[in-house]
C-alpha positions as CSV (number, residue, x, y, z in Angstrom):
1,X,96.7,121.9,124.4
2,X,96.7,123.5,120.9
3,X,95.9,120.6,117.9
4,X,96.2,120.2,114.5
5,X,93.6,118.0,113.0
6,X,94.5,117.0,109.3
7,X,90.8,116.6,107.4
8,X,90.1,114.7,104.3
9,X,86.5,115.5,104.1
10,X,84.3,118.8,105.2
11,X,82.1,116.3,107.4
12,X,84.7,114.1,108.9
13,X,85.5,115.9,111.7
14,X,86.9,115.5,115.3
15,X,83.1,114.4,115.7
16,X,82.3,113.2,119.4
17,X,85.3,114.4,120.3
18,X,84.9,118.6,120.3
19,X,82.3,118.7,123.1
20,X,85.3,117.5,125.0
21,X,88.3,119.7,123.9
22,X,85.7,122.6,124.4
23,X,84.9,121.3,128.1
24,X,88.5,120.9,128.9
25,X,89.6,124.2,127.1
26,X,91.8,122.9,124.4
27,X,91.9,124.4,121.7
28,X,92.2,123.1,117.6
29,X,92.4,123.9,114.0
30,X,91.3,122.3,111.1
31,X,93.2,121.9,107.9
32,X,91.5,120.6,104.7
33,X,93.7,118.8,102.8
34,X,91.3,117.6,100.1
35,X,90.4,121.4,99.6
36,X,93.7,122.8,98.6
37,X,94.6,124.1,102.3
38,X,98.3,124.6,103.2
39,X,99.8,122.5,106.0
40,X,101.2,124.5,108.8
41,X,103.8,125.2,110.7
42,X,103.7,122.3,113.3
43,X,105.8,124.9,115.9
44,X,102.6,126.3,116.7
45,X,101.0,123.1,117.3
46,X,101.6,120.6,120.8
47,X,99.6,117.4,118.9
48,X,98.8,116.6,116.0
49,X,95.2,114.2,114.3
50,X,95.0,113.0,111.3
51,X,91.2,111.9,110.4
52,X,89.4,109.8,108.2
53,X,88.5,110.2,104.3
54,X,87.4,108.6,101.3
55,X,90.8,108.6,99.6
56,X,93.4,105.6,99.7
57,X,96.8,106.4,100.9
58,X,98.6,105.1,98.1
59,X,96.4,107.6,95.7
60,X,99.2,109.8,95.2
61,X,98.3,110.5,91.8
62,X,94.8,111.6,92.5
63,X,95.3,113.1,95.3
64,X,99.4,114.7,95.4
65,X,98.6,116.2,99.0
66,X,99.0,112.6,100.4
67,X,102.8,112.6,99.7
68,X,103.8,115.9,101.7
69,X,101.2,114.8,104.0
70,X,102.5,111.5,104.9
71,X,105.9,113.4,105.4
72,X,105.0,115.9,107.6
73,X,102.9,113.2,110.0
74,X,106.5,111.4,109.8
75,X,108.4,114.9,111.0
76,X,106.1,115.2,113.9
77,X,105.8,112.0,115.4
78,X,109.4,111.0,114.5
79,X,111.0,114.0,114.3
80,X,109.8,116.2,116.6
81,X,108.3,113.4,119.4
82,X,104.6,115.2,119.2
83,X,101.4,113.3,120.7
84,X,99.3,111.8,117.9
85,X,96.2,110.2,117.0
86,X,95.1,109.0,114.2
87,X,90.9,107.7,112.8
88,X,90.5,105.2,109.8
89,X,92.7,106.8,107.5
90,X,94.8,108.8,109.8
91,X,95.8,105.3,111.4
92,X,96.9,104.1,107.5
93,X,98.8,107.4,107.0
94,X,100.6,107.0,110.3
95,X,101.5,103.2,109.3
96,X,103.0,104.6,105.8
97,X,104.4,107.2,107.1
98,X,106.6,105.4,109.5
99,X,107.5,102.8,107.2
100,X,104.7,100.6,107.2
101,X,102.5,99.4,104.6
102,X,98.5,99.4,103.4
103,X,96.5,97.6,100.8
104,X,92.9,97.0,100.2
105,X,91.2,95.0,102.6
106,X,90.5,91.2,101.5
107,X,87.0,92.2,103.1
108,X,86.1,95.6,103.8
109,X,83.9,96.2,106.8
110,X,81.3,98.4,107.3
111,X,79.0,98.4,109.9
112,X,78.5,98.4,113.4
113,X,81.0,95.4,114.1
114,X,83.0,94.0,116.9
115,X,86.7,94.2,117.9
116,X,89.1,92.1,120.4
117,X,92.0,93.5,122.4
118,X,95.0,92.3,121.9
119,X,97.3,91.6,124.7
120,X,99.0,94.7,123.6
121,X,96.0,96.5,123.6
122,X,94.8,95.2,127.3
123,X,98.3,96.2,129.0
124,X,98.4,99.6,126.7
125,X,97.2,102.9,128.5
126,X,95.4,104.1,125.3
127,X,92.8,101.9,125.9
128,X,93.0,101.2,129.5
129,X,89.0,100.9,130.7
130,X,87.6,99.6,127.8
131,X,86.6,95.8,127.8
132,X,88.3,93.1,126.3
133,X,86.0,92.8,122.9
134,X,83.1,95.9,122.1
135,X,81.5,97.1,119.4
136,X,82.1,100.1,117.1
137,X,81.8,101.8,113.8
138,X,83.5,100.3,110.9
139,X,83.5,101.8,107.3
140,X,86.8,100.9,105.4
141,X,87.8,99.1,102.2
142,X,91.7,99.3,103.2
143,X,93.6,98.9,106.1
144,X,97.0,98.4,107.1
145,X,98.9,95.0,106.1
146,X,102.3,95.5,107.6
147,X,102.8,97.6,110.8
148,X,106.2,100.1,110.6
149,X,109.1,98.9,113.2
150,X,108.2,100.3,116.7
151,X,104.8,99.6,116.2
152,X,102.4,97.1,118.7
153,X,99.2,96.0,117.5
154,X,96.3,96.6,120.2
155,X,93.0,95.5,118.7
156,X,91.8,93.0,115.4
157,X,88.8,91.6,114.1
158,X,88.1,88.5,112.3
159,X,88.9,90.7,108.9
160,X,91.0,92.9,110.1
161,X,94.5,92.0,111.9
162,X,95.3,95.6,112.5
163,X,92.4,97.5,114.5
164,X,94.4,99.2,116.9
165,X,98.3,100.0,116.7
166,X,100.6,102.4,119.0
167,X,103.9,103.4,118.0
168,X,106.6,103.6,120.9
169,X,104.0,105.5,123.4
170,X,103.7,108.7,121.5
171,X,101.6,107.9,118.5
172,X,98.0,105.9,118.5
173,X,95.7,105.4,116.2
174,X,92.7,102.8,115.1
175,X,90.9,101.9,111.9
176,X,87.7,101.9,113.6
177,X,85.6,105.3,114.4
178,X,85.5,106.5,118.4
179,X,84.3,110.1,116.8
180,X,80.8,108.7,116.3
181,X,77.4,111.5,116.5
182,X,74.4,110.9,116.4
183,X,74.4,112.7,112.7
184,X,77.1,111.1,111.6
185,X,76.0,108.6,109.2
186,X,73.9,111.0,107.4
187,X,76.4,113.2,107.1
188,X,78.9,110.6,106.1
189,X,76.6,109.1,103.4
190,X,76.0,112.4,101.3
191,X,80.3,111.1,100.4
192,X,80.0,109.0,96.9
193,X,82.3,106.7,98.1
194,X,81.0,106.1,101.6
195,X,77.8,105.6,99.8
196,X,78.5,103.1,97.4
197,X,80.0,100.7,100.5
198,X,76.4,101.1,102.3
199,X,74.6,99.9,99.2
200,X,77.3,97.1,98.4
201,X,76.8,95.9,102.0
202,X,73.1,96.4,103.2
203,X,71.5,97.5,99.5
204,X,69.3,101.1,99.4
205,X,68.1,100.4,103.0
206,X,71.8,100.9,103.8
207,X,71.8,104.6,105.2
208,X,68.3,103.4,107.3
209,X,69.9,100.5,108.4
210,X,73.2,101.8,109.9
211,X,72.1,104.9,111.2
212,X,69.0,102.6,113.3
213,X,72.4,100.5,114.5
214,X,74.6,103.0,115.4
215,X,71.5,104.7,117.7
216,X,71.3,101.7,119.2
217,X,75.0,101.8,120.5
218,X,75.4,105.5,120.9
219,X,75.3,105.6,124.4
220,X,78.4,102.9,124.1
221,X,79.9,104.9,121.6
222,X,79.8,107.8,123.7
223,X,81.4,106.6,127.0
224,X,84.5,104.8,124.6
225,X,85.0,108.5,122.9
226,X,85.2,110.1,126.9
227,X,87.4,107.0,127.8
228,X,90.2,106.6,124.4
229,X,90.1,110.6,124.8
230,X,91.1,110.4,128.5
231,X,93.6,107.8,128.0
232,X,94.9,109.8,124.7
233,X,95.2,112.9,127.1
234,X,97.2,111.1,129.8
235,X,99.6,109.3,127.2
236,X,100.0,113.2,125.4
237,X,101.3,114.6,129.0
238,X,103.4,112.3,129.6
239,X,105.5,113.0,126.2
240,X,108.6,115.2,126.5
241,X,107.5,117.7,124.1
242,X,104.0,118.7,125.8
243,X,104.4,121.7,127.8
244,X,100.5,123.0,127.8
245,X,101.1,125.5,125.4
246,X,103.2,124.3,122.5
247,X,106.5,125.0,121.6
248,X,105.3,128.8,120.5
């Protein structure tokens, strides 16, 4: 496979998740949106991911990209039937863009923090192998409040209905981070905004302290990035448009 991944921050990357493209012999390109990049052509493309980033999607005005940007995830996914998956903010764009809605969170979460299956989410092939409630990485102020029509939700947390969400059985995404390295907290905090929500939940100690619990789960982190990217795989080839090299 070929992929687009849609970037909203240098250091927010597919993460976790290139070690296995590489070792499977995909392939991917990086666009970054907060830099001024152009999007694409998506005929050269068999997927498309959408990542995280400091922005809000309704920040139109700050940020203009979001608008085309929400567009072309809708042509895509509803248009064009490609596989997608969507990280933290990717996971709001996809929800806007097919209709749904986002708002700030009435708690934001930020931490290493569980989440719960749904019933959805125990009987949904994206996250087939992975057990009923588990940890992960959370670090968001917003989420989605109102999932577009099509949509199943397949994981929650006590402050956070929407963890999880698939649309028909070509688009996936989650609020919480699968992507998770070993460096990624560092590299994370050096963002203003990512910042400022470590010191508003854990004080200066922040960075320390999340880094110390995320190195405690890595090795869980790790085996949940090889499992949703398995799953992700088998749900891309089964869609109608994957042909193993695009549509070039």
């Amino acid at each position: 496979m070929h992929i687009l991944v849609l970037q909203h921050a240098r250091v927010e990357h597919p993460g976790s998740f290139r070690n296995l493209l590489a070792e499977d012999g995909h392939t991917w390109d990086s666009v970054e949106l907060d830099e001024g990049e152009q999007l694409p052509l998506l005929d050269d493309y068999d997927a498309l991911w959408v990542l995280g980033g400091p922005m809000d999607v309704w920040e139109e005005d700050i940020h203009p990209w979001l608008k085309p940007e929400k567009a072309f995830i809708r042509e895509a996914v509803e248009s064009r039937g490609m596989p997608f998956l969507g990280l933290c903010l990717g996971h709001q764009l996809l929800a806007e863009a097919l209709g749904g809605k986002c708002g700030k969170a009435k708690q934001s979460e930020v931490g290493v923090m569980p989440v719960q299956l749904t019933e959805a989410g125990m009987d949904s092939e994206f996250l087939d192998g992975l057990p009923q409630s588990f940890d992960c990485l959370q670090w968001h102020g917003a989420e989605v409040v109102t999932m577009p029509p099509g949509a199943k939700c397949l994981a929650s947390s006590p402050a956070c209905s929407i963890q999880a969400m698939s649309w028909f059985t070509r688009a996936f995404s989650v609020q919480f981070h699968v992507e998770v390295e070993p460096e990624t907290v560092d590299n994370w905090a050096a963002i203003p905004e990512y910042a400022e929500a470590l010191v508003n939940q854990f004080g200066d100690d922040g960075v320390e302290l999340l880094r110390n619990a995320c190195d405690e789960s890595m090795d869980k982190f790790q085996d949940m990035t090889e499992r949703v990217y398995i799953n992700w795989l088998h749900t891309a080839r089964g869609q109608s448009c994957f042909m193993g090299s695009g549509q070039r």
